[in-house]
C-alpha positions as CSV (number, residue, x, y, z in Angstrom):
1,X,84.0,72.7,57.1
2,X,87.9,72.5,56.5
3,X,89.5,70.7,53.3
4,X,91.7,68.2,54.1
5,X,94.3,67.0,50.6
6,X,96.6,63.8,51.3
7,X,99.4,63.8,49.2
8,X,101.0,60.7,49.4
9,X,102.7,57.4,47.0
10,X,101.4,55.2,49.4
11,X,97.9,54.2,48.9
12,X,98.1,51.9,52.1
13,X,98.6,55.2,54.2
14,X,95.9,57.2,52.1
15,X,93.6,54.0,53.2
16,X,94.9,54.8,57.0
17,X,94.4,58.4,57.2
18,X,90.9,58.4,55.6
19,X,89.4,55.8,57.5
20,X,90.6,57.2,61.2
21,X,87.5,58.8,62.2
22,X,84.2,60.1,61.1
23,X,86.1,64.0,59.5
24,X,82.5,65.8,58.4
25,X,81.7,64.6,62.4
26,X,84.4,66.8,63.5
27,X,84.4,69.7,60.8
28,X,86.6,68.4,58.4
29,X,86.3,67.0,54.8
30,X,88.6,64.6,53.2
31,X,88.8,65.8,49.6
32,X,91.4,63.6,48.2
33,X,94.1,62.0,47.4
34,X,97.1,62.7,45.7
35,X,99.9,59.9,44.3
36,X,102.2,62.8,43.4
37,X,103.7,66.1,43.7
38,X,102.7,67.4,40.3
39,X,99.2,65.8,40.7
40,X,99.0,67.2,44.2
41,X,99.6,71.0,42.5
42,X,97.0,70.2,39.8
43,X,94.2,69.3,42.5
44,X,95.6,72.8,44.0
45,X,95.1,74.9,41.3
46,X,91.4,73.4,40.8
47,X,89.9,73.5,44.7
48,X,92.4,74.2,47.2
49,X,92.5,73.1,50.5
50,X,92.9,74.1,53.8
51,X,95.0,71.7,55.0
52,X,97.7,69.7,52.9
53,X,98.8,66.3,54.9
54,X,102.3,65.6,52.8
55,X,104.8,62.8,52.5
56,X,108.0,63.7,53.0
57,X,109.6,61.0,50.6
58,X,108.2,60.8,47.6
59,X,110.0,60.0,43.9
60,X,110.1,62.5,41.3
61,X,109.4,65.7,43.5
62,X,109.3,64.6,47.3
63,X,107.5,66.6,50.1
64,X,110.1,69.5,50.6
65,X,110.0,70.5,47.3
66,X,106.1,70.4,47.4
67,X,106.0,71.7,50.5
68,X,107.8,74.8,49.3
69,X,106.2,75.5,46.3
70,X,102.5,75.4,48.2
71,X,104.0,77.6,50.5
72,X,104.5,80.2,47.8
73,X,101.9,80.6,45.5
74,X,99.2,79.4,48.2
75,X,100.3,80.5,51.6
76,X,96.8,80.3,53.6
77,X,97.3,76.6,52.8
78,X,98.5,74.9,56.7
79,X,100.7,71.8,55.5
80,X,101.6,68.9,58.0
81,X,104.6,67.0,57.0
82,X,104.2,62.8,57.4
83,X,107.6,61.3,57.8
84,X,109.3,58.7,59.8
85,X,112.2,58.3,61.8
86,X,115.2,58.3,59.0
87,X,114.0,61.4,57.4
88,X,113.4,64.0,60.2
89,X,116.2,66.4,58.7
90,X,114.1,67.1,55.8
91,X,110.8,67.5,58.2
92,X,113.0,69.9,60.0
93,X,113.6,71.6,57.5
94,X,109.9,72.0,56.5
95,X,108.9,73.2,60.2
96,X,111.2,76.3,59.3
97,X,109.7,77.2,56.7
98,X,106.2,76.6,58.1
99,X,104.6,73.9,58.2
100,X,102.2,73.4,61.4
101,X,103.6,69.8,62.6
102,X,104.4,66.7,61.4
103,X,103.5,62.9,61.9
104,X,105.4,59.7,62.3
105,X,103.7,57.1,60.1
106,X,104.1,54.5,62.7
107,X,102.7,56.1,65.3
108,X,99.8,57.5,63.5
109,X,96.4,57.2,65.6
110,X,93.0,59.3,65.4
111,X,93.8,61.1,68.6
112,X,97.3,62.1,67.2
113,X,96.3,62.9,63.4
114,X,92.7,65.2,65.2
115,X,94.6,67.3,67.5
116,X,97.2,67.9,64.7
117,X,94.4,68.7,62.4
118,X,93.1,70.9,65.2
119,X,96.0,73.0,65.7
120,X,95.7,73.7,61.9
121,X,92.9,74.5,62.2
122,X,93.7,77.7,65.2
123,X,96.4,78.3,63.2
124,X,94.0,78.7,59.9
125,X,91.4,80.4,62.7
126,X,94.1,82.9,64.1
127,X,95.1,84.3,60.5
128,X,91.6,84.8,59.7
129,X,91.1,87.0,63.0
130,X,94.5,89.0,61.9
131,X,93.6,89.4,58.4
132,X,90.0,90.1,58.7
133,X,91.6,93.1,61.5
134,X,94.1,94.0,58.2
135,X,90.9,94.7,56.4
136,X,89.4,96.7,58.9
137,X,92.3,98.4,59.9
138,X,92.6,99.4,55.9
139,X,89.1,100.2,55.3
140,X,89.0,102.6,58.8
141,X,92.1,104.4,56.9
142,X,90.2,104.9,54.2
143,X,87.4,106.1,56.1
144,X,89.5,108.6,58.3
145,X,91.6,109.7,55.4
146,X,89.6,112.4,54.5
147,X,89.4,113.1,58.2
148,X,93.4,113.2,58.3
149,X,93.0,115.6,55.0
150,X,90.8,118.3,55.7
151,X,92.4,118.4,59.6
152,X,95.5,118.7,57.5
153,X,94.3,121.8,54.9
154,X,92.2,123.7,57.9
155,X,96.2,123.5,59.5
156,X,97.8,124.6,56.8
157,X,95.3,127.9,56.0
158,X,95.1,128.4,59.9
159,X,99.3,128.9,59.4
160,X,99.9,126.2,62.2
161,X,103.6,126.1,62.3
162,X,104.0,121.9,62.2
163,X,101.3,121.7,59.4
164,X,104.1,122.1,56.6
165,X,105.8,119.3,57.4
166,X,103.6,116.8,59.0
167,X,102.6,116.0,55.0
168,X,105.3,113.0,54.5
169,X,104.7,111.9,57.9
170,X,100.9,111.8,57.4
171,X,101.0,110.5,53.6
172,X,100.2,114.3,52.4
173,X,103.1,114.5,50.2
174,X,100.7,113.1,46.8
175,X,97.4,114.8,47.8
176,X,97.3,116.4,44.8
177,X,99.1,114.3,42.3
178,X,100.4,116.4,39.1
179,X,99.3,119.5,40.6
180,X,101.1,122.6,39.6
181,X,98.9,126.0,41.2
182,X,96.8,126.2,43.9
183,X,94.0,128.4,45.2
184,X,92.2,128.9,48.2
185,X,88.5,130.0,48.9
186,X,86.8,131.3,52.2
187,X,83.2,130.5,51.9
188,X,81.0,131.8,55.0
189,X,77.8,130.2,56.1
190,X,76.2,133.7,56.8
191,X,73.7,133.4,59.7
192,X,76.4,130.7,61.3
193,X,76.2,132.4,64.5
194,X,72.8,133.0,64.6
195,X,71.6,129.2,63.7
196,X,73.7,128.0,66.3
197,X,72.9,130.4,68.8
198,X,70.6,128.3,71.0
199,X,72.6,124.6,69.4
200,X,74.7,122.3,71.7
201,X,78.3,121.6,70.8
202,X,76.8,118.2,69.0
203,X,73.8,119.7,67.2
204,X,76.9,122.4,66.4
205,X,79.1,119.8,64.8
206,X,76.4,118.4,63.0
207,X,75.7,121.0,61.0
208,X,79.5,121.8,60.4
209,X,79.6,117.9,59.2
210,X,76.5,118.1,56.7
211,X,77.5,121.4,55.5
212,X,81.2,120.3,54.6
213,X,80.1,116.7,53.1
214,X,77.4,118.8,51.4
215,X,80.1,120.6,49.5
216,X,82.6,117.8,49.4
217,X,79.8,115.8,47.5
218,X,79.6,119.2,45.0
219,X,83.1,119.4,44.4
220,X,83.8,115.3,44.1
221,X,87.6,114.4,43.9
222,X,88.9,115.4,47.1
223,X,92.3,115.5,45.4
224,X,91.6,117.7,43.1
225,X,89.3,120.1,44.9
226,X,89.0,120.1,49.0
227,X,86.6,121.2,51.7
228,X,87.9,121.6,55.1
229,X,86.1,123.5,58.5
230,X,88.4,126.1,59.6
231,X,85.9,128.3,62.7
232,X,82.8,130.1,63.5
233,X,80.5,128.7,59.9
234,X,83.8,129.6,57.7
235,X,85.0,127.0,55.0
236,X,88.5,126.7,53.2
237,X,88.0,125.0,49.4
238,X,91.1,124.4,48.1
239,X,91.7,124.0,44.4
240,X,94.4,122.1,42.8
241,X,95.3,122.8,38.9
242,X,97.2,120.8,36.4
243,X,97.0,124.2,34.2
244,X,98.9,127.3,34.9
245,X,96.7,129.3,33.5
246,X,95.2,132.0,36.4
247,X,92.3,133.0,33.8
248,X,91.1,129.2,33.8
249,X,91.8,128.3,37.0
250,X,89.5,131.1,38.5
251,X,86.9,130.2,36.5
252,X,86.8,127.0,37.1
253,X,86.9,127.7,40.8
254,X,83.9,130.3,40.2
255,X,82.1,127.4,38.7
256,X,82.2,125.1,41.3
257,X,82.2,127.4,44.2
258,X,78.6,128.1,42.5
259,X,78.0,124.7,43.0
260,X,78.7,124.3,46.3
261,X,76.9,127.2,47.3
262,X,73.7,125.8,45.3
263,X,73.7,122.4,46.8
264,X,74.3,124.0,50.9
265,X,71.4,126.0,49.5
266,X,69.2,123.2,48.1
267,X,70.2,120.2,50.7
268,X,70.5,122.5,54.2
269,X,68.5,125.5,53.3
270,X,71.8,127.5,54.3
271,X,72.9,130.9,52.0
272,X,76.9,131.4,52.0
273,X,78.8,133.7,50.6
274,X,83.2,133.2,49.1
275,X,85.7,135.1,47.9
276,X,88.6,133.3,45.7
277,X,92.3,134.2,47.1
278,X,95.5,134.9,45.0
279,X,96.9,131.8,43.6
280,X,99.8,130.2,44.2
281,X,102.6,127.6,43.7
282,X,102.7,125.7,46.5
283,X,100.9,124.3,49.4
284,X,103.3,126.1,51.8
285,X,101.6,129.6,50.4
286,X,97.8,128.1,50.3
287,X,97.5,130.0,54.0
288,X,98.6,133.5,52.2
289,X,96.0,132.7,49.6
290,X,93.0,132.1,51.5
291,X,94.2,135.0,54.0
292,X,94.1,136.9,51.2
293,X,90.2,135.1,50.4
294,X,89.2,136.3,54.0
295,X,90.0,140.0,53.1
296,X,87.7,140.2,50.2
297,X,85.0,138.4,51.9
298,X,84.9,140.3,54.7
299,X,85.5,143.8,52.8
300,X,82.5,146.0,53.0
301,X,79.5,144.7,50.8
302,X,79.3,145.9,47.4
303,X,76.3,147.6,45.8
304,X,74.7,149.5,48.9
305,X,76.5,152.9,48.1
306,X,73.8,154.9,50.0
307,X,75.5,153.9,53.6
308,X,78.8,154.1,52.5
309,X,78.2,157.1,50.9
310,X,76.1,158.8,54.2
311,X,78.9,157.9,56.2
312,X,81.8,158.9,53.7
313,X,80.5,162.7,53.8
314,X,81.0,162.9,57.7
315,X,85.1,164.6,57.9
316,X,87.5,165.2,60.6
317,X,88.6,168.4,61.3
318,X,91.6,167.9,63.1
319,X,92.5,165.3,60.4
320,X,92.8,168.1,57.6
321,X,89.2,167.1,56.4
322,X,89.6,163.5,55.4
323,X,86.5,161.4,55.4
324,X,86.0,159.2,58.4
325,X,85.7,155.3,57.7
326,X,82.6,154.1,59.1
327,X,82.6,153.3,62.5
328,X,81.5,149.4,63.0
329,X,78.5,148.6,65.0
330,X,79.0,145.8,67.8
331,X,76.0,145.4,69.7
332,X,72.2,147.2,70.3
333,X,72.9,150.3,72.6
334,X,71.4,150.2,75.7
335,X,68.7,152.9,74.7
336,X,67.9,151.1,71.2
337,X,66.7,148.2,73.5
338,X,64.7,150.3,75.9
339,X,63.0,152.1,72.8
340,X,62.4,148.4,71.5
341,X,60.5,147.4,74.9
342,X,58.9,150.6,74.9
343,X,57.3,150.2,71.1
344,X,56.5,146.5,72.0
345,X,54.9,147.3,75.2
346,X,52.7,149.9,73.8
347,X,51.7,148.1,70.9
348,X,53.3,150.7,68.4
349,X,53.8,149.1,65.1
350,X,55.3,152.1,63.6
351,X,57.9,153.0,66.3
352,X,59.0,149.1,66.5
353,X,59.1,149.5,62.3
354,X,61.3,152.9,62.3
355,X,63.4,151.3,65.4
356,X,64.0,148.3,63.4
357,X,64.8,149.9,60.2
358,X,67.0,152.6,61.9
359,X,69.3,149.1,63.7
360,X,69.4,147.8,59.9
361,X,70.7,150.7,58.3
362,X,73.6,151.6,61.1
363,X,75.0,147.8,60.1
364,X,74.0,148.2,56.0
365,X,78.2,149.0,55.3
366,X,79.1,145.9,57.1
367,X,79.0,142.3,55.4
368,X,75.8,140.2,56.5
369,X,77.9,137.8,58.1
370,X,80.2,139.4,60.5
371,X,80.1,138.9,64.1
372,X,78.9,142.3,64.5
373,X,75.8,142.2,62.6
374,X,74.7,138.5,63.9
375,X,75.1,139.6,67.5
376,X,73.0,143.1,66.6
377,X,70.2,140.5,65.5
378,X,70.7,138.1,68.1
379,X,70.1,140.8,70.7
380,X,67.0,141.9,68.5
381,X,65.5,138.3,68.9
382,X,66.8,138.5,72.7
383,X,64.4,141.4,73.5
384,X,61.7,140.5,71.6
385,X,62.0,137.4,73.8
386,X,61.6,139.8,76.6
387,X,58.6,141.1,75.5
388,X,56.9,137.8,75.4
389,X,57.8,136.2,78.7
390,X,56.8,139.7,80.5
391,X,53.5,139.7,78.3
392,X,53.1,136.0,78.5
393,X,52.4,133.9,80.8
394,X,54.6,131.3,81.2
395,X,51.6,128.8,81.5
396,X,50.7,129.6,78.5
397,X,51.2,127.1,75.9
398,X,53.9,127.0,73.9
399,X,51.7,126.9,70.4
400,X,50.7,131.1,71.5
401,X,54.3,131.4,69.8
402,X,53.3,129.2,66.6
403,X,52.3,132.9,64.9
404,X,56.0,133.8,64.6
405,X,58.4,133.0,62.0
406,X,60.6,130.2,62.4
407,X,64.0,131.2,63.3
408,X,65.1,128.4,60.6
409,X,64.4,130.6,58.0
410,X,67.5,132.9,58.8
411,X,69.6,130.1,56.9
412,X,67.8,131.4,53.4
413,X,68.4,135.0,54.5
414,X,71.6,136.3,52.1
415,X,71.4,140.2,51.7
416,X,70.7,142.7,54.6
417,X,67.5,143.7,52.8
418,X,65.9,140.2,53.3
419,X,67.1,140.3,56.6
420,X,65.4,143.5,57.4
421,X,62.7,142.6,55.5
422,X,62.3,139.1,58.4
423,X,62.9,141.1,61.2
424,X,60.0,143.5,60.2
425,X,57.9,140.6,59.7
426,X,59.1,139.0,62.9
427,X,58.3,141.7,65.1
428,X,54.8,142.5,63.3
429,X,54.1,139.1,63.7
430,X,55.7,139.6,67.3
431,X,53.1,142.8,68.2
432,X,50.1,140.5,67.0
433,X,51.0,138.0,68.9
434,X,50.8,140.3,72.2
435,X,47.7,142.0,71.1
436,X,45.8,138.7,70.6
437,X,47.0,138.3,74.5
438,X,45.5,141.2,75.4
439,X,41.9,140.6,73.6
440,X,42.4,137.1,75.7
441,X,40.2,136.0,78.3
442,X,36.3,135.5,78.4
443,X,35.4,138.1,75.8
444,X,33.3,136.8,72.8
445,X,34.7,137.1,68.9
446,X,33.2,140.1,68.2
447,X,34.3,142.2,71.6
448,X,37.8,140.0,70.9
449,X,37.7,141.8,67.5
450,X,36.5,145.1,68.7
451,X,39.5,145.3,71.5
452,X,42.1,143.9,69.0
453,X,40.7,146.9,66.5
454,X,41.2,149.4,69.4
455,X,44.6,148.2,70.2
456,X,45.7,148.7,66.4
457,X,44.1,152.2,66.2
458,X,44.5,153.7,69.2
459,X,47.5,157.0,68.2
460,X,44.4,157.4,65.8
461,X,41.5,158.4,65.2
462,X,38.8,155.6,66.5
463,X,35.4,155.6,66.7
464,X,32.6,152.9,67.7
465,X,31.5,153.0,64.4
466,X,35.1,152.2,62.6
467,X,35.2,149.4,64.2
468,X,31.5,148.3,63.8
469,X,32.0,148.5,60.0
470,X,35.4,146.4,60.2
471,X,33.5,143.6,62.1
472,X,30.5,143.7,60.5
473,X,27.6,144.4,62.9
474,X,25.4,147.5,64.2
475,X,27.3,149.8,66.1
476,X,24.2,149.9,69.0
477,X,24.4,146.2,69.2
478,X,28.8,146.2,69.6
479,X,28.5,148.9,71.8
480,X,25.9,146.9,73.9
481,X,28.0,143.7,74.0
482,X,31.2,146.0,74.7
483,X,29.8,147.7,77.5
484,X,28.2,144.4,78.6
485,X,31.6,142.2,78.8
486,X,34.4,144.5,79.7
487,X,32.5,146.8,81.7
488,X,33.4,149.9,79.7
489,X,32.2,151.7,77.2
490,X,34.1,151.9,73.8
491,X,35.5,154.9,74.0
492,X,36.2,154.7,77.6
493,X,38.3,151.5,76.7
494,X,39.7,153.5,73.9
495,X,41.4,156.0,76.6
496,X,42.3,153.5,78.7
497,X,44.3,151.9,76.1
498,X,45.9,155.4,75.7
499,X,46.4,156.4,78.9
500,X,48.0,153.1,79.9
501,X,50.6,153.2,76.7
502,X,51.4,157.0,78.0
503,X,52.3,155.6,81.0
504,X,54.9,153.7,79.4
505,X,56.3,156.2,77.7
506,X,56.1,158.2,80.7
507,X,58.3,156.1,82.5
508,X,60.6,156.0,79.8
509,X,61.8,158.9,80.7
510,X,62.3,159.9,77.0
511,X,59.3,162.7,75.6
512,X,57.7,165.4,77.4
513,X,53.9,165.3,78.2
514,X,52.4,167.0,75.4
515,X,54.9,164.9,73.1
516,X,53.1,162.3,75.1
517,X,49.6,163.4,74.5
518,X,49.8,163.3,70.7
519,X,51.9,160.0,70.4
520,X,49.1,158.1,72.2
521,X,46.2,159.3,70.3
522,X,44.5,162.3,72.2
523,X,44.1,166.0,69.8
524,X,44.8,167.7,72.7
525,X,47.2,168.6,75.6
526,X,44.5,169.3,78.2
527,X,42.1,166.7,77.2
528,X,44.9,164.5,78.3
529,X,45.6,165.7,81.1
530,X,42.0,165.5,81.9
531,X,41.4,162.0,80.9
532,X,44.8,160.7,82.5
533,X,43.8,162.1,85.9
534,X,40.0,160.5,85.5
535,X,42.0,157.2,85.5
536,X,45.3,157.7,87.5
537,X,44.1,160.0,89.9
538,X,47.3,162.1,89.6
539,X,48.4,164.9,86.7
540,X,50.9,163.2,84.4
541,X,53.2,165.9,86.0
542,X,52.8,164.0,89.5
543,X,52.9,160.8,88.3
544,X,55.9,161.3,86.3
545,X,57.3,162.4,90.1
546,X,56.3,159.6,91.4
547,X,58.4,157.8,89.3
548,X,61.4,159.8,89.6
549,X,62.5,157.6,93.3
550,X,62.7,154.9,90.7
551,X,64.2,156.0,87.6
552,X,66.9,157.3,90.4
């Protein structure tokens, strides 16, 4: 409903005007009447209107007057002018300055005074639209304006030549009112690479995006202290001081960089790691300071000396004796992945732990989150993948895999030892999981049991009666059901077992016979020869031939 105030001396006209038409009947409300300017600006101040209808020729203060004194201290008010013929110059005058129309007092009829009110009215509607896109225009600036910042910072630290002097142009010049130092951190989301491995570019940015509001949340005032995404899980926090005092500012920046790292930790289950850079005047040298942020975070890792140290005593002759650096690790070698397949394949939880620890300890000098390392793992998980899908049928359901450690848990991961210490368990978990598929099938819980004993055991010693005791029953009454449901004796299984895991390693290519023989459980040489020919029909010598068209 619109407010309608008549401002006119004449109380005949008033009479006129509000009697026209039904107003409430066509979205209007006649509010009142004023005899005078001055009264007119008191009934203002109390309940404006929407619409002022107002004389142009009134005593004391006449309509032009009014008209331009409502126009400034209430501007969303529309004003029509009434006037008649001899006093048009002053209505003119009043159109100029804006007022919506005007009406000749003689001529005045509903249809004339409705669509005058009307066009108020899209005049009143049309400022609405403009102002109510003002508002959302400002509040989408807001909105964005930490967009435009961090964009801006991740520029600056990325040494992008334009980024110095887009800050007038992009309102940059008081981001960080009354500052006078700066300093830059590089804080690393260590198993970045890893997490997002197997992530689409969305799922991607949406961790970026909850990580960085995550720590923008920790560090609050985004002119005083600013998180921006720079590449590959690595943040820029930028700290602005009003202090000049290095010793302060650092450990203020220690302090809330612990926060930061606390809450990713605690909201996203993520471990980082940062280094503080050199600080600095100005936001032209931030990009020296977190260069110089980037160095000490990806320097080698402190307080593993025993690496460092192992490879430190390795010289160069031909450089005068000076110690070698380390050389950095980039991916699995071809023969570390073979050796993984092999130890998988045959079920041989202690090569697949030596293997794993040996891949750990060649990356141990190199920081947790490097490309290098992540990749090492990633190929790690790749095989181990390998192992499953050759060993696995891919009908199988997908809950065979429920036994393995989420992947998820790499984000709490934050020292090499941890990470070691999950990869052993992933791969242990990893052999179970392709044991329990080879005890599968139509064997009861006991033979199950029995087989899955076997399997564990085999480079052992194993007897029927071991694994009677393990399970529990009378080693007649297993050896009965075992013979009964696989159609082998125990011990026969046991050498089949070992005769199929030196086949494997057979074809490896990798350990002579009688290396063979004692690796997969057998005292001696010619007992395995004996036993693998019972089964094979061939000497390990001729099937290891056999093979050799192949490994060609």
């Amino acid at each position: 409903m619109f407010k309608v105030l008549l401002i006119d001396d004449e109380p005949l006209i008033g009479n006129v005007i509000r009697t026209l038409f039904n107003w409430k009947e066509h979205g209007f409300e006649f509010v009142g009447e004023a005899y005078s300017g001055t009264a007119a600006l008191t009934m203002i101040e109390e309940s404006p209107p929407h619409i002022a209808i107002i004389d142009v020729n009134m005593p004391e203060m006449n309509g032009v007057e009014l008209h331009g004194i409502i126009r400034e201290r209430y501007p969303a008010i529309k004003t029509i002018m009434l006037s008649s013929y001899d006093d048009y110059d002053y209505v003119r005058e009043c159109l100029r300055s804006g007022a919506v129309d005007y009406l000749l007092k003689h001529r005045l009829d509903e249809p004339l005074l409705r669509n005058v009110l009307n066009k108020a009215v899209q005049d009143l509607q049309q400022e609405s639209r403009a102002q109510e896109g003002r508002l959302a225009s400002r509040k989408m600036e807001e909105s964005m304006k930490p967009v435009f910042i961090r964009s801006y910072i991740a520029d600056l630290v990325r040494g992008k030549e334009d980024a110095g002097t887009l800050d007038a142009a992009s309102g940059m010049e008081n981001l960080y009112p009354d500052a006078v130092s700066y300093t830059a951190a590089a804080l690393q989301i260590i198993p970045f690479l890893l997490l997002t491995e197997s992530f689409s570019d969305r799922q991607t940015n949406r961790l970026v995006q909850q990580a960085v509001d995550v720590m923008q949340q920790s560090l609050g005032d985004i002119h005083e202290r600013t998180a921006a995404y720079v590449e590959n899980g690595r943040v820029v926090v930028v700290f602005a001081f009003k202090d000049r005092s290095e010793h302060t500012g650092a450990s203020e920046a220690h302090r809330w960089m612990g926060k930061v790292q606390h809450a990713l930790e605690l909201m996203l289950n993520l471990k980082s790691a940062y280094a503080l850079g050199h600080p600095c005047t100005s936001l032209s040298q931030l990009g020296a300071s977190y260069r110089s942020a980037e160095k000490a975070l990806d320097a080698s890792p402190a307080g593993e000396p025993d690496a460092m140290a192992a490879d430190a005593d390795r010289t160069n002759p031909s450089a005068g004796g000076r110690t070698i650096a380390p050389q950095l690790r980039v991916a699995l070698t071809i023969e570390e992945q073979k050796q993984l397949l092999l130890a998988m394949e045959s079920l041989d939880q202690e090569r697949l732990r030596r293997l794993i620890a040996s891949v750990c300890g060649s990356v141990r000098h190199q920081p947790l989150h490097s490309p290098a390392v992540q990749l090492i793992v990633s190929e790690l998980l790749h095989t181990g993948d390998k192992a499953i899908k050759k060993s696995i049928p891919s009908s199988a359901p997908e809950a065979a895999r429920d036994g393995l450690p989420p992947r998820g848990d790499l984000g709490r991961i934050g020292s090499m030892a941890e990470l070691e210490q999950w990869l052993q368990s992933y791969f242990a978990a990893l052999l179970n999981l392709l044991k329990q598929q080879r005890t599968a099938g139509s064997y009861s819980r006991h033979v199950s049991q029995a087989i899955h004993f076997i399997l564990e055991r085999y480079q052992g010693y194993v007897t029927l009666e071991m694994a009677a005791g393990a399970i529990g029953l009378n080693p007649s009454y297993l050896s009965r059901l075992f013979k009964e449901e696989t159609g082998y004796t125990f011990s026969e299984y046991v050498n089949r077992v070992r005769i199929d895991a030196g086949k494997k390693l057979l074809e490896s290519g990798q350990y002579s016979v009688k290396q063979i023989s004692s690796q997969v459980g057998f005292t001696t040489y010619n007992y395995f020869f004996k036993v693998f020919k019972e089964f094979t029909g061939m000497t390990p010598h001729a099937y290891l031939s056999s093979l050799r068209p192949e490994i060609m």
